[in-house]
ZAZAZA-376764 format. One record per residue (C-alpha): x, y, z. Coordinates in pm, 1 decimal. Each point is the difference from the previous one (the first is absolute). Layout:
REM ZAZAZA-376764
(node (X Y Z));
...
REM end
This chain:
REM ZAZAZA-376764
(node (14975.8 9845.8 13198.5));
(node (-288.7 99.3 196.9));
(node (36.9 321.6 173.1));
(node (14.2 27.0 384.1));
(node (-48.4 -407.1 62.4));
(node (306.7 -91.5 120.2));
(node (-39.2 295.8 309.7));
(node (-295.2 -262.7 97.5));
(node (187.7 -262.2 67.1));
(node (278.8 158.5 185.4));
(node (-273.0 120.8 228.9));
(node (-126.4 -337.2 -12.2));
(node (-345.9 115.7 -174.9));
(node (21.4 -378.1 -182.5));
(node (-377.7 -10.6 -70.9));
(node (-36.7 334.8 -162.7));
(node (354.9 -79.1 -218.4));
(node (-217.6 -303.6 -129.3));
(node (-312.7 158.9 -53.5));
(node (178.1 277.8 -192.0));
(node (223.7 -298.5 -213.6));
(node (-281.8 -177.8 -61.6));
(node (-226.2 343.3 -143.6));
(node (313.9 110.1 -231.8));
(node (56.4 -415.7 -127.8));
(node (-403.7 42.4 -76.6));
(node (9.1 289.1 -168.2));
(node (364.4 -92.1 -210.2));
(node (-197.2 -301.8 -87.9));
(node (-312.0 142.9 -127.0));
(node (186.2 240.8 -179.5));
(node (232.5 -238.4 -171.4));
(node (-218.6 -295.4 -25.7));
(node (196.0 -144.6 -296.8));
(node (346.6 45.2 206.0));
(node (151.6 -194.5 285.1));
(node (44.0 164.7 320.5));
(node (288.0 -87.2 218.6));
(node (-36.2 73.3 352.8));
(node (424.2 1.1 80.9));
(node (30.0 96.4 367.8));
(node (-73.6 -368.4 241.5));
(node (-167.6 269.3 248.6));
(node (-258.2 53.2 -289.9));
(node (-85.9 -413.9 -47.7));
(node (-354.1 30.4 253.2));
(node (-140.8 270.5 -199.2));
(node (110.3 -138.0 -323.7));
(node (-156.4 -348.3 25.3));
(node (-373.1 219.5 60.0));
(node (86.8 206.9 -261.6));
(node (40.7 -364.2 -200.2));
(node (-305.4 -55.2 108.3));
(node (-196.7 218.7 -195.8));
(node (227.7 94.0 -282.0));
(node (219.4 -352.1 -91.9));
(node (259.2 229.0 -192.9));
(node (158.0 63.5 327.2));
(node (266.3 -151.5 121.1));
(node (224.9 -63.0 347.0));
(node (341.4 -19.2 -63.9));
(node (73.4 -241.8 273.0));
(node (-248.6 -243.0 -191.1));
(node (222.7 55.2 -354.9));
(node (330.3 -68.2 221.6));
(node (-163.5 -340.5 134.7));
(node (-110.9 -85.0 -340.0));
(node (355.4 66.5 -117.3));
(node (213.1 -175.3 256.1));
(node (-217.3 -295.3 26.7));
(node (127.8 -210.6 -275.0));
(node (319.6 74.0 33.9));
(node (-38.3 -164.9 352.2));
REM end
């Protein structure tokens, strides 16, 4: 959980939710450099893929879901 983002979107403050995703995914991922980090929510999926840009132990769930239900397709 990150405190006080999900009052941005309701108020429909959608670039300063990202910007503040994309700071805590960058700073999770420098932190735990050896550790995968999952961003869960789909509202989360912009400022997780520049996260993944920088730091490739980030990850967008919505990716991991396509991965998964592609071969069973």
């Amino acid at each position: 959980m990150i405190p006080n983002t999900f009052d941005l979107l309701l108020h429909g403050h959608v670039t300063d939710y990202h910007e503040i995703v994309f700071q805590e995914l960058s700073r999770l991922a420098s932190i735990h450099r050896g550790k995968q980090i999952v961003a869960a929510q789909l509202s989360m999926t912009e400022a997780a893929n520049r996260a993944k840009a920088q730091f490739p132990n980030i990850q967008n769930l919505t990716d991991e879901l396509g991965r998964m239900m592609i071969p069973s397709l």
